[in-house]
N, C-alpha and C positions, 0 to 999 in steps of 0.2 A: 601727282597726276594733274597734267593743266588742265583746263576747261572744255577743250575741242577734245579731249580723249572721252570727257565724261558727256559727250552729248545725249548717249542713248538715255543715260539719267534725267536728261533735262528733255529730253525728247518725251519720256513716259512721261514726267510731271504735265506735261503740255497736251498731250491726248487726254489724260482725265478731266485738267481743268476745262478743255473744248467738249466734251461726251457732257459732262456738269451744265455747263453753258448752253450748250446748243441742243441738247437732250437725245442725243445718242447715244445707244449701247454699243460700249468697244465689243469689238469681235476678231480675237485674233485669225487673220489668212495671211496669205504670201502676197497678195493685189490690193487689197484695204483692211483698214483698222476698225471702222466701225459700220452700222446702221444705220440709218433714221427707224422709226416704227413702223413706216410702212414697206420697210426693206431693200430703202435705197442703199448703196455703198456708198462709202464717205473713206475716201484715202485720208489722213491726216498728216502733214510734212512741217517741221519747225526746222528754225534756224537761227543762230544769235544777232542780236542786232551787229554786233563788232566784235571778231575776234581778237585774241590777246595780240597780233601782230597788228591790227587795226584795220585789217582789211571787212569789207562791208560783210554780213554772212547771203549765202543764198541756198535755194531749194530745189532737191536735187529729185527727179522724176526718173522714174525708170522705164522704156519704153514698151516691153512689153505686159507692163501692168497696167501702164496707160493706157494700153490697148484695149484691154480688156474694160477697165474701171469705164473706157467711152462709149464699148456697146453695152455697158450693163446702166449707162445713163446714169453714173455715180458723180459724186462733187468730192472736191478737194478743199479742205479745211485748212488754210497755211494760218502761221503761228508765228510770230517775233517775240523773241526774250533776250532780257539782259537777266546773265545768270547774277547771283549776289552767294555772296559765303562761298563755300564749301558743297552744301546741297539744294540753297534756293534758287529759285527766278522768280524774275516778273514778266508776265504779258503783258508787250508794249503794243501789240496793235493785232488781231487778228480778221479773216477774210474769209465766206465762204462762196467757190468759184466752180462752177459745172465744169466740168472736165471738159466740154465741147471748145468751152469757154477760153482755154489757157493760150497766150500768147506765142507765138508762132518757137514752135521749138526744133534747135537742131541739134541734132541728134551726133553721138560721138561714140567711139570703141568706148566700152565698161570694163575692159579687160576679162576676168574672170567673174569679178564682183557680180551675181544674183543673174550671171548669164546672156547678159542683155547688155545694146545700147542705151545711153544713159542720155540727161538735158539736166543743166543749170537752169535754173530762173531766177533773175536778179530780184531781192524786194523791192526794187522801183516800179519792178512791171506789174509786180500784181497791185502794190499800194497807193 
């Protein structure tokens, strides 16, 4: 199995080590990942620095959680890794960005996927 199959793997290593770091408690919902303590929402979204084809990675927003995460005045925790082996990564750079905050996004059919229009965001834009 290549790399971009196992993201969800590298995607959970990346929410613990950001909850560890930034002292949030993960909170599984369908709109965000985690807390702060006094009960803000916090989406958390990783992506690889370079996939095996060598294209850049980016981070994919969903627009009806986006929705939601801006009136509940949640922030967006993104995450860059180079995965290593089998099951590690390393965090190469992480960001944390108010949701009001996010660079102008357009919006695109998601097909079936979680029901909604979707947005790319490049890691240039947030880094």
């Amino acid at each position: 199995m290549n790399r971009s199959k196992r993201a969800n793997h590298f995607g959970t290593i990346c929410e613990k080590r950001m909850a560890k770091k930034r002292r949030f408690e993960l909170e599984r919902s369908s709109w965000h990942d985690a807390k702060f303590g006094n009960g803000t929402p916090v989406e958390i979204k990783s992506t690889m620095l370079e996939h095996s084809d060598g294209q850049p990675g980016n981070f994919k927003v969903y627009r009806k959680y986006h929705e939601k995460l801006r009136r509940a005045n949640g922030w967006y925790c993104f995450v860059v890794y180079r995965p290593h082996g089998r099951s590690g990564c390393t965090v190469v750079r992480d960001k944390m960005v108010r949701s009001k905050n996010l660079p102008l996004l357009r919006w695109h059919g998601g097909g079936d996927h979680r029901g909604t229009a979707q947005a790319k965001i490049s890691i240039k834009a947030i880094f």
